[in-house]
Structures are given as C-alpha cells and as structure tokens.
C-alpha positions in Angstrom: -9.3 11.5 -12.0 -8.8 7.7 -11.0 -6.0 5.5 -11.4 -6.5 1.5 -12.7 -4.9 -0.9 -10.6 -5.7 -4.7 -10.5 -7.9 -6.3 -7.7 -6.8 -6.4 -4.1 -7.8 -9.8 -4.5 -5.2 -10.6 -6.9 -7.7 -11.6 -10.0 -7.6 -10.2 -13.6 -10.3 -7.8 -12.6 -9.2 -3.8 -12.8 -10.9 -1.3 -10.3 -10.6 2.7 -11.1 -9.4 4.6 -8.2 -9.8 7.7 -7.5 -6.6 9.6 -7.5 -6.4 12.0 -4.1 -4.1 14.0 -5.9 -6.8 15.2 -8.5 -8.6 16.7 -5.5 -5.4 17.9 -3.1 -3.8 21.0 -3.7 -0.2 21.7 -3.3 0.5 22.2 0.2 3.9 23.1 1.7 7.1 20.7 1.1 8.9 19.6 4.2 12.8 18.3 4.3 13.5 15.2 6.3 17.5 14.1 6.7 18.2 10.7 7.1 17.1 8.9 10.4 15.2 12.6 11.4 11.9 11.5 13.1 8.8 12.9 11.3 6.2 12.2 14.0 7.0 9.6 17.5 5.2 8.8 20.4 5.5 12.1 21.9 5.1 14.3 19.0 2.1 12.4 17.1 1.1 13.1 13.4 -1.4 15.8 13.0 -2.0 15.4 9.0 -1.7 13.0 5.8 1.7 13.1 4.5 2.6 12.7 0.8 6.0 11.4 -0.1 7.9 13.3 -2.8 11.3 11.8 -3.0 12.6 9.2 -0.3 11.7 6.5 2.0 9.8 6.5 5.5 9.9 3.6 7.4 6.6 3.7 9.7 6.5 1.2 13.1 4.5 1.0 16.1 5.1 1.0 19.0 3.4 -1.7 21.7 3.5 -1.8 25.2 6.6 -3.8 25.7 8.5 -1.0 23.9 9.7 -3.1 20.9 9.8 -1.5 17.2 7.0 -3.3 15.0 7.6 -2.2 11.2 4.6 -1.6 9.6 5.7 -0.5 6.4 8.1 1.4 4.1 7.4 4.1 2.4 8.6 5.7 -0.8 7.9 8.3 -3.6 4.3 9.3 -4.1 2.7 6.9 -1.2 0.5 8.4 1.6 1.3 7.7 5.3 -0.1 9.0 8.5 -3.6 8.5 8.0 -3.7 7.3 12.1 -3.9 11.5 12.3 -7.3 11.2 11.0 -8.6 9.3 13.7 -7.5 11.7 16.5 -6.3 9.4 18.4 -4.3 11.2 21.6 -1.4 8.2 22.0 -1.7 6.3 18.7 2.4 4.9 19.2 3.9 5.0 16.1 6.4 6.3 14.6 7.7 7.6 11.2 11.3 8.2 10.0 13.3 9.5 7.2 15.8 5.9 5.7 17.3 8.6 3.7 16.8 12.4 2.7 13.2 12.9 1.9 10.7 15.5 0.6 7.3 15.1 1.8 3.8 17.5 1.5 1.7 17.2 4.2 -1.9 18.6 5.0 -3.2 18.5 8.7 -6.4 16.6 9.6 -7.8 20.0 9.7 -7.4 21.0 6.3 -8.6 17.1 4.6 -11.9 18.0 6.7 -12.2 21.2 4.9 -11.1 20.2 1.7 -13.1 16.9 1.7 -16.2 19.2 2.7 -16.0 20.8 -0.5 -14.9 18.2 -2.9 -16.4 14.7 -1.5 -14.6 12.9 -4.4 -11.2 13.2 -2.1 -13.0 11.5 0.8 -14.1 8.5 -1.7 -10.0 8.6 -2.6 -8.7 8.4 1.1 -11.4 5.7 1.8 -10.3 3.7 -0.9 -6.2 4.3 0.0 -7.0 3.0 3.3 -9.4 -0.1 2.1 -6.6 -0.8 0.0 -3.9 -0.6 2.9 -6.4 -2.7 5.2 -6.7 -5.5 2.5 -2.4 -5.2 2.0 -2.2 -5.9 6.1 -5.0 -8.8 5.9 -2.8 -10.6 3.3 0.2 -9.9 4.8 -1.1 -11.3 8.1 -2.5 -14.4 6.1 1.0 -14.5 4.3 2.6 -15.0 7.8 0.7 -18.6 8.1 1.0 -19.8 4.5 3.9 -19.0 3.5 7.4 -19.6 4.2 10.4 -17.0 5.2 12.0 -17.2 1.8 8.4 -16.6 -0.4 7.9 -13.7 2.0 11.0 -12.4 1.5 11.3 -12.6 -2.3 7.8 -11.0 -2.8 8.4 -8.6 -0.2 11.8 -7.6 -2.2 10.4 -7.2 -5.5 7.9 -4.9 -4.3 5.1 -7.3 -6.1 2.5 -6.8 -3.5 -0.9 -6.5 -4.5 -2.9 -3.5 -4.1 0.1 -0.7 -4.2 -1.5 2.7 -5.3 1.1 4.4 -8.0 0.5 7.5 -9.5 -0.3 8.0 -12.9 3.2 10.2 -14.5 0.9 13.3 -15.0 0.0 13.9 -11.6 3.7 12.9 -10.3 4.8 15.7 -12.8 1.6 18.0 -11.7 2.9 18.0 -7.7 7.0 18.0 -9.1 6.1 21.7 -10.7 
C-alpha cells in the first residue's frame, strides 16, 4: 500500500510512498508516562518505534553534554531508526512530553521481516530519505531564514515531507 505526499522539494509534484505499515505487523504496545525516558545514552534503542498516541521529543547528545533537539514526535511517526545502524554509543535520547503508546519492533525482527517482504525495506528507505531531506532543509532554513519564519513554520507543523498515515491503516494498528 503507499501513501501520496507532495515532493520533498516542495513542487506540485506527488510521490507514492510505500506505507511500512502495510508490511509491519502488530507488535507489542508499550506505555510511556510523561518525561519517562524511552532509550538514553546508557540504555540505547534496540528497535523502530511506532507512535500510537503522544509525543516523543528525540535529542542528541554531543560531547560537551548539551541537549540538541532533533525532533518531536507524535501520533503515527517512526523514531529510532539510529537502532538500525548498530551503532554501540549513538547519544541520543528519546522521551515521553506526555503519556504515550508506542509499538516497537527490534532491529532483529525488521531484518527478518524485511527478508521476507522487501516492499518494507523500500518503506523504511524512503521514511528515512524523507527524514534526511526534512534535516537538509532545516539546516538550509537556519541560513535563510529568520527566527520568526522559523518559528511560524515550525508551529504550524507545515514542514515539507511529513509522512501521515492514511485513516485505514491508523484504524487497522488502533484494533
């Protein structure tokens, strides 16, 4: 199944998707309360995590120790994909802004499932594209624009390139 969203480039253009979900079964849900760490520094993501209902804020950590927001999260985004690349002190960090539900499926278990349906691995490539293009033109944003534009686009949620589910497969993974 794919999903039509508008160009990362911010043209007229529409570009099907593959929707993950299509391809993902159900996998366990997992409570978060507010401000409870999902994954940190010392305990590090081991899987893809699907939100159901609430926000995530995800930051990294550099070496001077500092907080660097990478994003926010909310109902039916992905986040955790650094799990994929093994890496053994990725520093980030992921926690709950409010009460959240969340599926998760370990790198483990994408491996397996992607071995068997290769249209999953064409979805999670194209989530993370997307995500890559989203940081380039937030980064370019940062010398164009001014505080204010950032902030108004940034509050209206108007970003290019955001992945939302279609209402079938929301109400397939709310059964």
């Amino acid at each position: 199944m794919a999903t039509m969203v508008g160009s990362a480039v911010g043209d007229a253009r529409q570009t099907m998707l593959e929707d993950p979900l299509a391809h993902l079964p159900c996998s366990t849900v997992v409570r978060y309360k507010k401000g409870q760490s999902i994954y940190n520094e010392e305990q590090r993501s081991t899987g893809l995590y699907l939100i159901i209902d609430g926000r995530v804020k995800v930051c990294r950590i550099p070496e001077d120790g500092h907080q660097v927001m990478l994003d926010i999260y909310r109902a039916d985004d992905f986040f955790g994909e650094s799990a994929l690349l093994g890496l053994t002190n990725p520093a980030e960090r992921a926690t709950a802004l409010e009460n959240t539900e969340a599926m998760m499926w370990t790198t483990a278990e994408l491996e397996a499932i992607a071995a068997k349906r290769a249209r999953l691995a064409v979805a999670l490539w194209q989530i993370l594209a997307q995500r890559s293009i989203e940081f380039a033109q937030r980064i370019e944003s940062f010398s164009r624009d001014n505080v204010s534009h950032r902030l108004a686009r940034s509050l209206s949620g108007c970003q290019n390139g955001w992945v939302r589910l279609t209402k079938a497969a929301r109400s397939r993974w709310r059964r």
